[in-house]
N, C-alpha and C positions, 0 to 999 in steps of 0.2 A: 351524202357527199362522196365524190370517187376520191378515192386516196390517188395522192400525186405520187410520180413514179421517182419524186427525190428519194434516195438511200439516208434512212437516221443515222446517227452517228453512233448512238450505244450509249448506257443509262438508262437510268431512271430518274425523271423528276418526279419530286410531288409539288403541285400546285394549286395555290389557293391567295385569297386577298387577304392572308396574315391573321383574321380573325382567329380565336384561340380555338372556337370547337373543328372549324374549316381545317385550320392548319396543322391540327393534332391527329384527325379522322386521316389529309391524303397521307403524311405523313407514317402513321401505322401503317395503314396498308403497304406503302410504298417500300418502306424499312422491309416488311416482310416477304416483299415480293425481291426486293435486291438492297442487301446490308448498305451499299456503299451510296444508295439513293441521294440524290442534295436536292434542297428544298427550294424551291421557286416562288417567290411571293409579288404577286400582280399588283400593279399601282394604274390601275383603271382607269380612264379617260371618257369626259365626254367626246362627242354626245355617246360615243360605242356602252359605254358601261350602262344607260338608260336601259338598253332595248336587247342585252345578254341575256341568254346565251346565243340571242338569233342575231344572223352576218347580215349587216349595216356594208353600205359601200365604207370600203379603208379601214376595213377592221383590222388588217394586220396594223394598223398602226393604232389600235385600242387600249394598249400595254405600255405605249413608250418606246424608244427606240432600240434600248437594249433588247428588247421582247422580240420583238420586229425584226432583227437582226438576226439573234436563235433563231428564228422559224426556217430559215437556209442549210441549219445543222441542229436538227430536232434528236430529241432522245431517243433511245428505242422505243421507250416507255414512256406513257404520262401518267399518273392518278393526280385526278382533279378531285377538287369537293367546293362545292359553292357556286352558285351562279355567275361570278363571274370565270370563275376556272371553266367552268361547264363552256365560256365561249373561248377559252386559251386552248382546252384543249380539241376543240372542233379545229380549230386554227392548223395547231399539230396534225392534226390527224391527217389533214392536206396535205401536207409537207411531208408524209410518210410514217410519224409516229404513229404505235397501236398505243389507244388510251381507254383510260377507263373511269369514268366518273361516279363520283360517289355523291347518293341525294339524288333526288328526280328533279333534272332539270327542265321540267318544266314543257319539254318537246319533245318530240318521236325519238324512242332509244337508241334507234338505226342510225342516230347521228355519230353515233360511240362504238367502239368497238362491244364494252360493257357499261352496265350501267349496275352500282351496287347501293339496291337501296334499303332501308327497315322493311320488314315486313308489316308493321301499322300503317305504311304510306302506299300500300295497293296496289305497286305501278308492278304489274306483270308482261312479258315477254320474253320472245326468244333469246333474247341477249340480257335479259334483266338475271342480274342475280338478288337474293333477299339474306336477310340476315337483322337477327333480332336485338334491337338495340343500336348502339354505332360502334364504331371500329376505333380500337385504341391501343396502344403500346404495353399493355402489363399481362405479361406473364410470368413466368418465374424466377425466368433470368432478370427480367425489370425488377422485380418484390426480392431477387436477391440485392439487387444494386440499389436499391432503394433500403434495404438494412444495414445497408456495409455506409451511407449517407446519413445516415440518424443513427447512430448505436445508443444515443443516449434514452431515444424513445422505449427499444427494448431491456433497456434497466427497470424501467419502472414496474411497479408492481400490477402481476393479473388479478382478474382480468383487464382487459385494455379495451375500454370502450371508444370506438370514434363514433363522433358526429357529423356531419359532411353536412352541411348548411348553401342551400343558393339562395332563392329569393322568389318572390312570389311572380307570378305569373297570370296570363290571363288564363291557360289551360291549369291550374293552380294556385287560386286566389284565397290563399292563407291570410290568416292579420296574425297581430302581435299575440291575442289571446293565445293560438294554436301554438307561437314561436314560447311563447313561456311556459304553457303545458309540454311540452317537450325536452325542453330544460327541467323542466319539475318533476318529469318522472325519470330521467336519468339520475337527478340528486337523488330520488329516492333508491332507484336498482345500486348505484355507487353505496348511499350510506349502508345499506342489508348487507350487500356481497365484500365492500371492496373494494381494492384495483384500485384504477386509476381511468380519471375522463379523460379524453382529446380532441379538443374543438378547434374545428375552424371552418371560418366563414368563407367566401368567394370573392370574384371582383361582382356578381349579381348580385351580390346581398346589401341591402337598400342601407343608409347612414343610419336611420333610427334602430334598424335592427340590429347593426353593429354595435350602437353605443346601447342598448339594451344586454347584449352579449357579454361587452368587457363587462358591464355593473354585475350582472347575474354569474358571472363567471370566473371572476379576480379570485384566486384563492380558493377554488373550487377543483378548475383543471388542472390537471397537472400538465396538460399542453395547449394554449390558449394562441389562437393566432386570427386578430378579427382583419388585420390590414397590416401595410409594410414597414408601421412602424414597430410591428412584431419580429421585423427581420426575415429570414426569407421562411417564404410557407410551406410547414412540414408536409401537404398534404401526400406528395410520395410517402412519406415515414409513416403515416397513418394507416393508410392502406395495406403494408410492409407489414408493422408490427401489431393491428388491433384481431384482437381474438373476437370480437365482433362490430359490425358496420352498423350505425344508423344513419340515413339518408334524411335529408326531407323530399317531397315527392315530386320536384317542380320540373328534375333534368333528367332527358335520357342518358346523356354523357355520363353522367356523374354517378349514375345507377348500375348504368353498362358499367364505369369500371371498378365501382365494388365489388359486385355479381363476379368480378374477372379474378378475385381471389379466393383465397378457399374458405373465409372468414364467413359465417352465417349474417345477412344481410337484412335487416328489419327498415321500411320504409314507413315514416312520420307521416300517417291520416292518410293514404291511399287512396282512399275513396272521393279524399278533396279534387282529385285530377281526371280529367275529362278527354275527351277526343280520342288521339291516337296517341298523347302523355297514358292515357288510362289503360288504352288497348293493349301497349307496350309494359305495364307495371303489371294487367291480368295475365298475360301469360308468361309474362316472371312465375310468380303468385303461380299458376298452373305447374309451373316447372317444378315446384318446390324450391326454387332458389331466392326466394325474396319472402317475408310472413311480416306483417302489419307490425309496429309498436305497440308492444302491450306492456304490462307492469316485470312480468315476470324476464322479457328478454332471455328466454332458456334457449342454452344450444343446439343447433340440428346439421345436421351434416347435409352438405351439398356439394354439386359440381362445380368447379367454375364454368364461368360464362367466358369460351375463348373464343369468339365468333373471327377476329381477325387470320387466327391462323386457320381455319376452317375457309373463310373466305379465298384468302392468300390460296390456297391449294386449287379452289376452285377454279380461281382465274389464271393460274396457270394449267390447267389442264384445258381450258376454254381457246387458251393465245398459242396453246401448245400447235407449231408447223405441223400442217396436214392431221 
């Protein structure tokens, strides 16, 4: 597509259709690429949202009228994530904006300024950038503002075990058996060493698993949060204060941002996940940053995993004039 010779006005959006992994992914980036970034969130229309991120006659009106309207006074910036961003910011990109989508949309990457995707998802080119895992908001200043938000977590006594719980998946088709062996060897690492556990579930983790959870779990954690009748969910403060991560194996999100702190990061049956979940957990696992659940949970030192601000650099030095 030729870029229209409209002048942006200046900014950063990020934009996405509000989905939590969409909205968190343009969002990082976008924070990192300009602090003062605001968030954009699409409210898709047929028939346009059918046949995105490919242009449909009257796509600018595929957003709504507000959307439609911005396109006259575009940002400097877009970072999209999601298919239907992938066609908001083709949109922009008309109207002068330089944009950058996050996830392979699906179509020729020429349609983007950049295109930034996993490295499990294969999509290579000249304008493709890779990065292993996804892109998300925690580094140190985050895990600082994230201890200064829960101080009560870091009272409790070490070690500080978290659990990070999603829910099973087709690339990771767990049952209950596996959910309770994982529970049962953390009771046991807690009764040997110590410390204290800290669970909590997602909005993925399926109702049976939840009320499995509370039962197995009442009087056990010392931070139990399976839904919002627990008030709101420490998972910042988990990530902040646990001196070690356990994961189950089902998300890249939630893996990428363990991995993003300096806590040693053991991943629930590894082997249960498949495709490009699997491809993404093996070269964790290669890194040294990630090592299976086993009984003993012993410490190991690693890097964090900061793929966003690594990324961030890149794409500016990619948008950088001449």
């Amino acid at each position: 597509m030729e870029r229209s010779p409209h002048s942006a006005e200046g900014g950063t959006w990020a934009v996405s259709d509000g989905r939590a992994g969409n909205a968190r992914q343009a969002m990082a980036l976008a924070r990192a690429l300009d602090a003062a970034a605001t968030e954009q969130v699409l409210a898709p229309r047929a028939p346009w949202r059918w046949c995105a991120p490919r242009l449909a006659p009257g796509a600018d009106a595929a957003f709504g009228d507000a959307f439609a309207a911005a396109l006259s006074r575009p940002p400097a910036l877009a970072v999209g994530c999601g298919r239907q961003a992938a066609l908001a910011t083709r949109l922009l990109r008309g109207r002068g904006a330089r944009v950058v989508q996050v996830l392979d949309p699906r179509l020729a990457p020429a349609h983007w300024d950049l295109v930034v995707v996993p490295e499990h998802d294969g999509l290579r080119g000249d304008n493709v950038v890779t990065m292993l895992g996804s892109l998300n908001p925690v580094d140190d200043a985050w895990l600082e503002a994230a201890r200064a938000r829960f101080p009560a977590i870091g009272a409790l006594a070490a070690p500080r075990t978290a659990l990070l719980l999603g829910g099973p998946t087709a690339h990771a088709p767990y049952d209950r058996r596996h959910f309770r062996a994982w529970l049962d060897a953390l009771d046991a690492v807690v009764a040997h060493e110590g410390g204290a556990l800290l669970v909590t579930a997602s909005r993925r983790t399926p109702p049976r698993y939840r009320t499995l959870l509370r039962r197995h779990c009442a009087g056990r954690a010392a931070v139990l949060w399976v839904d919002e009748r627990d008030g709101d969910n420490p998972y910042a403060g988990l990530l902040a204060w646990a001196d070690r991560i356990v994961c189950s194996p089902d998300s890249v999100n939630m893996v990428s941002e363990a991995a993003a702190t300096r806590a040693p990061v053991f991943v629930a049956d590894p082997g249960l996940a498949g495709g490009r979940l699997r491809a993404f957990l093996d070269a964790l696992a290669a890194r040294g940053r990630i090592r299976p659940l086993d009984a003993a949970l012993a410490p190991f030192a690693a890097e964090p995993l900061r793929e966003t601000a690594r990324v961030a650099a890149e794409v500016r030095a990619r948008l950088a004039p001449g």
